[in-house]
N, C-alpha and C positions, 0 to 999 in steps of 0.2 A: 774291078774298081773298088765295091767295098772291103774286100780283100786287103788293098793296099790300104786303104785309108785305118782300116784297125790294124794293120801293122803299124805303120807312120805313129799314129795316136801310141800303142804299145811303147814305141823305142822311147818317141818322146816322156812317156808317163815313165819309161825303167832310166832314164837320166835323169830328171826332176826327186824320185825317190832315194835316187845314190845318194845327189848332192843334200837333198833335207836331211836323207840318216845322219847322213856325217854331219852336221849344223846340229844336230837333234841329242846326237851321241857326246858332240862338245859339249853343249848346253846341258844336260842331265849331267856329266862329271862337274862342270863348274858349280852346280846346283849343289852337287854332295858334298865339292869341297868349302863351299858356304856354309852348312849344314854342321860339318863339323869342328868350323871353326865358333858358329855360333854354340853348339854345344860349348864347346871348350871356357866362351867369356860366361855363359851363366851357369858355369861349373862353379870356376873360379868366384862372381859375383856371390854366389852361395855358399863357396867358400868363406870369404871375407866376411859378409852378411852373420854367418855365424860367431865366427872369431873374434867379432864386434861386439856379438851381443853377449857374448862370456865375458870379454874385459871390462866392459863397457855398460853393463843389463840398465843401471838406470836408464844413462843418455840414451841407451836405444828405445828404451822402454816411451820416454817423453817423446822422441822425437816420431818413433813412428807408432805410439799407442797401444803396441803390442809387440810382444818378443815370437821370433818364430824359430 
């Protein structure tokens, strides 16, 4: 009897873990491609940030206090 019941509990726990990997495996690639698209806009923002502050060194200078 306890035999069957830690099988039963067993099956149940190795279908419960299938379906979370696969949920878990989505969720961690959507994560990374988050990831790399936020790299990407404060690549870009740093990009520009700079190229502003070459054309531009007063007005950046006033407006945010310091050139970086």
């Amino acid at each position: 009897m306890a035999n069957e019941k830690l099988a039963s509990l067993n099956n149940i726990s190795e279908r419960n873990y299938a379906a979370f990997s696969n949920e878990f495996r989505q969720q961690t690639q959507t994560l990374l491609v988050m990831k790399k698209q936020l790299d990407s806009c404060f690549r870009r923002i740093r990009h520009l940030k700079s190229k502003l502050a070459t054309q531009y060194p007063q007005a950046y200078e006033g407006e945010w206090g310091h050139s970086e």
